[in-house]
N, C-alpha and C positions, 0 to 999 in steps of 0.2 A: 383250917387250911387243908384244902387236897392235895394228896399226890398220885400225879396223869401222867398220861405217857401218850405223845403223840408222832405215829407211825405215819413219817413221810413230810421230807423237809421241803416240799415245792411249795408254790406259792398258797395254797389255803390251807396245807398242814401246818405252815409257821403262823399265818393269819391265825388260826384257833389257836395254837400258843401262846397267841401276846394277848386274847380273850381270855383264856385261863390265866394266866399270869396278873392282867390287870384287875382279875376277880380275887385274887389272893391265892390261887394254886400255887403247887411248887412242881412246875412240868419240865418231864424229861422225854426232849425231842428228838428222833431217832432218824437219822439220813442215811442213806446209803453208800454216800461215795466218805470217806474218812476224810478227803480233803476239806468238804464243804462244812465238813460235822468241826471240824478243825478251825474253819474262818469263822464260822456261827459262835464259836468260845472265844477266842481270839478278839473278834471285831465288832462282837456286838451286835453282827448286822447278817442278813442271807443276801451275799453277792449276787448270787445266781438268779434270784427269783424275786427280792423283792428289796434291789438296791435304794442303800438311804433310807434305810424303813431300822431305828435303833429300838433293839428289841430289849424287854425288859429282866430285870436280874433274875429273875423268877424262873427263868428256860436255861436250860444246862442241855448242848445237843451230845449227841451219843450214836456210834455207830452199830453200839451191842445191843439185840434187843432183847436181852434179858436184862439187862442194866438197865433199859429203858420201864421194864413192866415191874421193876423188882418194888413190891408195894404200892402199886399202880390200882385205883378204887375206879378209875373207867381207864379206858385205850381208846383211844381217837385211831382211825383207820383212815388214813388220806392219800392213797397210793392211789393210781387211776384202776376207774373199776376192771378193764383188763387184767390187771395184773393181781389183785387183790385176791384169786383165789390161790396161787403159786407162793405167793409170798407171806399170808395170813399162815399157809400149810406149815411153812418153816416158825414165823413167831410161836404158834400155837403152845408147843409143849413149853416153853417158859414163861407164858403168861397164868396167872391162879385163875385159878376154877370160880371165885367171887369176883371177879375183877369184871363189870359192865362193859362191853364190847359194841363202841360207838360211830358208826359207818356216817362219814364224810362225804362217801361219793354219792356221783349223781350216774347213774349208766346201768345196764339190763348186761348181765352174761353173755360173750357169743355163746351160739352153739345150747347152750343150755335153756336161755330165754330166763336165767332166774334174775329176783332183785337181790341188791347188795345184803339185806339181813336174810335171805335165804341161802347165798352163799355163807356167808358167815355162820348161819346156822348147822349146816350139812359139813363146812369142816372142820370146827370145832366139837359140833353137838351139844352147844348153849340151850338153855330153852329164849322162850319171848320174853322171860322175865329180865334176863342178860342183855339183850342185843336191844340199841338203840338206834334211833338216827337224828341228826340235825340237816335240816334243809332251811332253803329261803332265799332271799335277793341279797348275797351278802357275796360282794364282790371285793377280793382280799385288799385290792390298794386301801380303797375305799374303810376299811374297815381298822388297815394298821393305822390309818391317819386318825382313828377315830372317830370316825364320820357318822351321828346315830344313825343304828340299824335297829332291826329286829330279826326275828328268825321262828322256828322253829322246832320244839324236841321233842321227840316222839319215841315213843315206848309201847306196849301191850301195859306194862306194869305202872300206875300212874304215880306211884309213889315213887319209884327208878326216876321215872321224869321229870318230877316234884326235885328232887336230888340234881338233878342233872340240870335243872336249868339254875340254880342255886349256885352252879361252879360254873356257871357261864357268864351269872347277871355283873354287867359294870355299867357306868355310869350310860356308855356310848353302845352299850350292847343288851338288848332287851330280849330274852328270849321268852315265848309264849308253850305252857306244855300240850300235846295231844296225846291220845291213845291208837289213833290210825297211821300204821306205822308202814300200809301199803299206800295209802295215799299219797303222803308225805313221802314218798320214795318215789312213786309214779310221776307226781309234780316234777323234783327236780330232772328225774328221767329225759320225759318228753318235750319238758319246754327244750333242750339241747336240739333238740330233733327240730322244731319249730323254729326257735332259732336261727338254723340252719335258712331255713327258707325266707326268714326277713331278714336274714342277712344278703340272701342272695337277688331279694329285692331291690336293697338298699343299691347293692353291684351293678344289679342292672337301671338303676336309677329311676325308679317308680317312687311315687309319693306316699305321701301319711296313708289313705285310703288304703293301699294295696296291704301297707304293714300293719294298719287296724284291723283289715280284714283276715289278713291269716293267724293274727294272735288271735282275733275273736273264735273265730270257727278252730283254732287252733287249741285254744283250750276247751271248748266242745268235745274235740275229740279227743283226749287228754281225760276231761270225765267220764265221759263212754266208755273206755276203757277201765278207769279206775273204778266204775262201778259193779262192770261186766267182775270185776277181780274180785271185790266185797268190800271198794272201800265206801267212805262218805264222802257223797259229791260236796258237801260245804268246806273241807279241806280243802279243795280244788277250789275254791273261792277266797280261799287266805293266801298265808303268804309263802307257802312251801307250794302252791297252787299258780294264781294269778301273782301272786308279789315276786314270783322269782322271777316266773313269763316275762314280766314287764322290763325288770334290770338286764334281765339275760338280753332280750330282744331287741333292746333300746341302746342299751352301752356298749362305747367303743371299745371298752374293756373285757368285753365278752370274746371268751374265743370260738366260743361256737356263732356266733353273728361275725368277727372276722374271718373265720375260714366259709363263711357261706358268700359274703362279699365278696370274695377274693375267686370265689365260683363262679356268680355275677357279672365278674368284670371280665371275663374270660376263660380264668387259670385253671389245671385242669386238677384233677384231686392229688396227683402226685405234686403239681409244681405246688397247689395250695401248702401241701403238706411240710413240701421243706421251704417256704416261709414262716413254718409255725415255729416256736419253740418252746410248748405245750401244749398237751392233748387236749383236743376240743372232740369231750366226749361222746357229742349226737355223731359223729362221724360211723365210730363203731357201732353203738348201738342201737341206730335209725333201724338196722336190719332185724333185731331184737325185737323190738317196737313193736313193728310189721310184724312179725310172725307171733306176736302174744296176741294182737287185734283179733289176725286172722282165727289162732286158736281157741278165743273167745267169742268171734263172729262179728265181733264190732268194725264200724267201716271208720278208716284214718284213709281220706284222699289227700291228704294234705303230706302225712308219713312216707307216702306209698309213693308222693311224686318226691320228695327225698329222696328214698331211696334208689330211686330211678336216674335219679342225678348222681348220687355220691356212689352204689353201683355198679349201674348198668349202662352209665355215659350218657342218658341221656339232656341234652342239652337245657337247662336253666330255662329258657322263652319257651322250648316248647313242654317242658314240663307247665308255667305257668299256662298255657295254650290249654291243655286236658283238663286241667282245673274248673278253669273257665267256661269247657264245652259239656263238661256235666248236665248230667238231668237237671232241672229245676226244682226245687222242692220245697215244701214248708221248713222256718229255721226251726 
C-alpha cells in the first residue's frame, strides 16, 4: 500500500485520488478552502467539483500541507499550471527530499515559457529522477465513473515509472510508462491550445472536416514542436499525444473546447471567462506556446491564430479566413 498526497481538490486532483485509492493507496488530499476539505470528510463526496461522484474510504482531505506530504512516497501536483509555481514555493520545505514530485497539469509558464517539471524542478531543485508526470485523454467525470481509460506516466527514471504506474494500475485505469517526459508534457500542453480552435469551430458551426482538419495539422504542429525541444515524435502518436487531442477536442466535457465554443458563438473572452467555473488552461498558455515555436523557429499557424483570438480580439471567422489564405504547400 502507498501513501500519496495529492495537492489540489478541483475536479482532476480528486479524479487521481479515487485512482490511487481504488489501486489500494492511502491518499491524503489537500484543498484549499477548509470548508471543502471539511465536506470532502464529512460527505464523502467534492461538492464543488465533482457532485454525486462517492469517493472512496481510502482519501482523507486535508487543509495542511504538511499533514498531507507527511510520508507521502509521490505528491501529485494538480493546481492549475498558473498557480503551481507560488504555491509548490510554499509546499516545498514540508515535503521529504525522497518523496517523487508528480505534475498533473497540462499548461507552459507565463512569462517564463517553462513546462510543468521544469517549474518544479527550479523550485524545489529535484533532479529528473524525482519529478514525474502523468498525461493522457483522461477526462475526470469520466474516470470517477470508472469509465476504462488509459493514460500515461512519464519519468527520465524508468524504474520511478515502473513504480508509479503500479500505484495507479486498477481495474478501470490502465496506465502505460514512458521516459519522454517533454513530450508527454508538450501533448497535454498544446492539444488545450488546439482545442481551443475546434471548439471555436464547433461555435461557429462548421462540420467534421473543419474539426479533422485542425486536430490533424494540429498535431503536426504539436510534433514540430515537441521535436524542435528533443522530444520523440512517436509520444505524440500515443496517448498523451494524439489520445488526449482526441478527448480534449471531441468532448463536451472539455473546458478548453467549451471556452472556444463559447468564442465561436460570439462571447467575448471576458464574458467566455465568467461562464467558466474552471480554468481552461490553453487560454493562458496559447501565448506560451507561441513564443516557445517562435524560440525554436517552428511554424504553429494554427497556435498563432489562437492567440490572435484569445489576445489580440481578433475575430474567430477571420482568424479561420488567414488560415485558409496561407501558402499552399506539401503536408
Amino acid at each position: 500500500m502507498a501513501r500519496v498526497a495529492v495537492y489540489g481538490a478541483g475536479s482532476w486532483g480528486t479524479a487521481t485520488a479515487v485512482v490511487l485509492a481504488d489501486a489500494g493507496g492511502e491518499v491524503a488530499l489537500w484543498g484549499r478552502r477548509p470548508e471543502l476539505v471539511r465536506a470532502i470528510n464529512v460527505t464523502r463526496t467534492n461538492p464543488d467539483y465533482l457532485p454525486g461522484v462517492v469517493l472512496p474510504d481510502g482519501i482523507t482531505a486535508t487543509a495542511d500541507p504538511a499533514e498531507a506530504a507527511d510520508g507521502a512516497e509521490f505528491a501529485f501536483l494538480g493546481v492549475s499550471a498558473q498557480q503551481l509555481r507560488g504555491a509548490l514555493t510554499g509546499w516545498a520545505p514540508v515535503i521529504r527530499d525522497d518523496t517523487v514530485l508528480v505534475s498533473l497539469m497540462k499548461g507552459v509558464e507565463l512569462g517564463t515559457d517553462l513546462l510543468m517539471s521544469q517549474v518544479i524542478a527550479e523550485v524545489t531543485g529535484a533532479g529528473p529522477d524525482r519529478i514525474a508526470v502523468v498525461s493522457g485523454p483522461n477526462l475526470a467525470k469520466e474516470i470517477t465513473a470508472r469509465q476504462p481509460a488509459a493514460s500515461v506516466v512519464a519519468c527520465r527514471d524508468i524504474t520511478v515509472a515502473e513504480r508509479l504506474q503500479q500505484v495507479l494500475h486498477t481495474p478501470c485505469f490502465r496506465p502505460y510508462t514512458n521516459t519522454d517526459v517533454i513530450g508527454c508534457e508538450l501533448g497535454g500542453a498544446v492539444k488545450n491550445v488546439i482545442a481551443l480552435a475546434v471548439g471555436m469551430a464547433d461555435g461557429m458551426e462548421f462540420g467534421d472536416n473543419t474539426k479533422a482538419a485542425l486536430m490533424t495539422r494540429g498535431l503536426a504542429e504539436t510534433t514540430r514542436l515537441a521535436v524542435a525541444m528533443g522530444a520523440d515524435p512517436q509520444t505524440l502518436a500515443g496517448l498523451a499525444g494524439m489520445g488526449d487531442l482526441i478527448a480534449t477536442c471531441a468532448s463536451p466535457l472539455s473546458r478548453n473546447h467549451t471556452f472556444g465554443a463559447n468564442l465561436g458563438r460570439g462571447l467575448s473572452v471576458t464574458q467566455a471567462s465568467a461562464v467558466m467555473t474552471q480554468t481552461a488552461e490553453g487560454v493562458a498558455s496559447c501565448v506560451s506556446v507561441l513564443d516557445l515555436a517562435r524560440r525554436h523557429a517552428v511554424e504553429m499557424p494554427i497556435a498563432e491564430a489562437v492567440v490572435g483570438v484569445v489576445k489580440d480580439g481578433v475575430h474567430p471567422r477571420t482568424a479561420v479566413k488567414g488560415l485558409m489564405e496561407r501558402a499552399a504547400k506539401p503536408e
